[in-house]
Each structure stands twice: as structure tokens, then as C-alpha cells.
C-alpha positions, 0 to 999 in steps of 0.5 A: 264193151265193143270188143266182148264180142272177140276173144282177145289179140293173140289168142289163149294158149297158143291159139290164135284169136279168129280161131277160138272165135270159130271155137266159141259157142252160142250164147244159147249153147253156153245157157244150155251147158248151165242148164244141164250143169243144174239137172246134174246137180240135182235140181229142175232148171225149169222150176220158177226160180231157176228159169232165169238162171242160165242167162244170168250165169252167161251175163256174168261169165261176160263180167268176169271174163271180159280180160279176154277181150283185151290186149293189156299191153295197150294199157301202157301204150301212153306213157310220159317222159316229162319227169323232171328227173324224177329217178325213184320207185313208183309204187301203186299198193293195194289194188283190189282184184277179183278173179277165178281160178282155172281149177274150179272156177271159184272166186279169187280176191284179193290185192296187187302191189305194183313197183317199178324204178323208170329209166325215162318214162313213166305211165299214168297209175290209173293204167297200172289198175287197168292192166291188173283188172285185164289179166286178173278177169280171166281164168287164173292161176296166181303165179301166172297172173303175178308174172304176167303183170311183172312181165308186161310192165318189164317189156313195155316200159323197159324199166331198171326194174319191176316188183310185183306181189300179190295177196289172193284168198281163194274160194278153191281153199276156203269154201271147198276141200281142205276149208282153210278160210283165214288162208292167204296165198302170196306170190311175188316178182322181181326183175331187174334192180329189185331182183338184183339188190336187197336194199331196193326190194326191202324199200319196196316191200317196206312201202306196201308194209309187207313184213314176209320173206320175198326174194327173187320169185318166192313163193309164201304160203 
């Protein structure tokens, strides 16, 4: 993509794009920083297997991290009015994800389940998908990524509601400290309609076949 070479609209953390592009090191600086991370470890970053290890870790940072690229609100920009008077939820379940955590950079994978009850417009799904994919391919936690997804549908769209859960198993939990590897993280948000009224968030969950307890923003372990 054209645009890796620029950090994404609006900056990170209050600081604003062409900043953290004067921020941003060298491709060479950044093969560097892997190299002494590998002399921290304690092995050779010259020995013949690890010569190549440091440009392949950039290439992947550039994988994983292309969502900082992006402005995922663009994502939503096309949207269709012509719906026939179609007034019921919109659901989009188990969109794969994968991420990092902000914490340790460990792998975060899982699934999203989108809902949103249109006032008089609707997007195409494949957009839904994208607009996971933006927030989920830069350093995460899992509850701002779930009201990120939530929020930006909410702003853009301006539905009568939108439910957002997402299931995440983290590498941080499984592979490291406390090694609970059949753990499963899951965070939800609700707004509007599905925060309001029961009967339209059970429909919701009912149609992603979730059997948990979710209400408003609550968190289950």
C-alpha cells in the first residue's frame, strides 16, 4: 500500500500524523533495534540463521501494523439508502481477527461480531470486515479496540444502535505468566437501541449464538 509510508490521519495519542512521521525512525534504525533485542537475548544476530532476521521482523512490523496507515472511518464512507424499507438488525458474526497487544507485543486472535439497526442507510459488509481489520492491525488492547469499532460505526452511520462483542485469545495469557491457554477474553459494546432494550440485544446475541451475560459495556472473562 501506498500509504505504509505515512502514519495514519490524526495521528496516535494526541500527536498528530506529520509529527510522528519526523518521529519515525529508519528502516535501518528499526533492523538495528531487532539486532541488539537478539544480543539481549543472548544469541549472535550475525550467526548464519539470524543474519536475515532483523529485515524480516521489519517486514513483518509492516504486516501487522499496516492499520496505522489507515483513516477506518473512510471505510464507511459509501453507504446505501436504497433498502426497500428494510428496518431490522444488520449482523456480520465471526470476523477473524488478528492483532498485538500493546503490553508485550504478543498475538491477539480472535473474532468480532458486528450488529447495527440502520436509521436509512446501510454499508456494504465487506466494509464492516475492513474496518475490523484497520483498528485490530495496530497495537491493541481489547476494549479499546471493541469501542473503537462500536464508536466509529455509531458516528459514521448514525444508526438507532450498534452492538459490538469480540472474543480474543491472547498470546500475553496463554504463552507467558500465568499459561492459561483455554482462556478467552470477551468485551462488548452497546449503544443506542442495544443498550436501551433487552429484547433487541438478546436478538443480537441470539444470532451470534452467544450464551454469556452481556449488558451495556460488561466485560466477561
Amino acid at each position: 500500500m501506498a500509504k505504509l509510508a505515512n502514519m495514519r490521519k490524526g495521528g496516535v495519542g494526541g500527536v498528530p500524523g506529520p509529527e510522528l512521521d519526523k518521529l519515525r525512525p529508519s528502516r535501518n534504525e528499526a533492523e538495528d533495534a531487532v539486532r541488539v533485542l537478539l544480543r539481549w537475548a543472548g544469541d549472535d544476530p550475525a550467526r548464519e540463521g539470524l543474519r536475515g532476521t532483523p529485515g524480516r521482523v521489519v517486514r513483518a512490523f509492516v504486516e501487522w501494523f499496516w492499520g496505522y496507515a489507515e483513516d477506518p472511518a473512510e471505510y464507511l464512507e459509501r453507504t446505501f439508502e436504497e433498502v426497500a424499507g428494510y428496518d431490522e438488525i444488520v449482523v456480520l458474526r465471526n470476523i477473524r481477527f488478528e492483532s498485538h497487544c500493546e503490553h508485550h507485543i504478543a498475538p491477539i486472535v480472535g473474532r468480532v461480531h458486528i450488529g447495527y439497526l440502520p436509521r436509512n442507510r446501510v454499508v456494504g459488509i465487506s466494509k464492516l470486515a475492513r474496518l475490523v481489520e484497520a483498528f485490530a492491525r495496530r497495537l491493541q488492547i481489547q476494549e479499546r479496540m471493541t469501542a473503537e469499532i462500536a464508536n466509529t460505526l455509531d458516528r459514521i452511520l448514525k444508526p438507532d444502535g450498534v452492538a459490538v462483542v469480540v472474543e480474543g485469545v491472547h498470546a500475553c495469557m496463554t504463552t507467558r505468566g500465568v499459561k492459561q491457554a483455554g482462556a478467552t477474553m470477551v468485551t462488548s459494546r452497546m449503544l443506542g437501541v442495544f443498550r436501551d432494550r433487552p429484547e433487541t440485544r438478546q436478538e443480537f446475541l441470539s444470532t451470534i449464538a452467544f450464551h454469556g451475560s452481556l449488558h451495556g459495556d460488561a466485560l466477561s472473562g
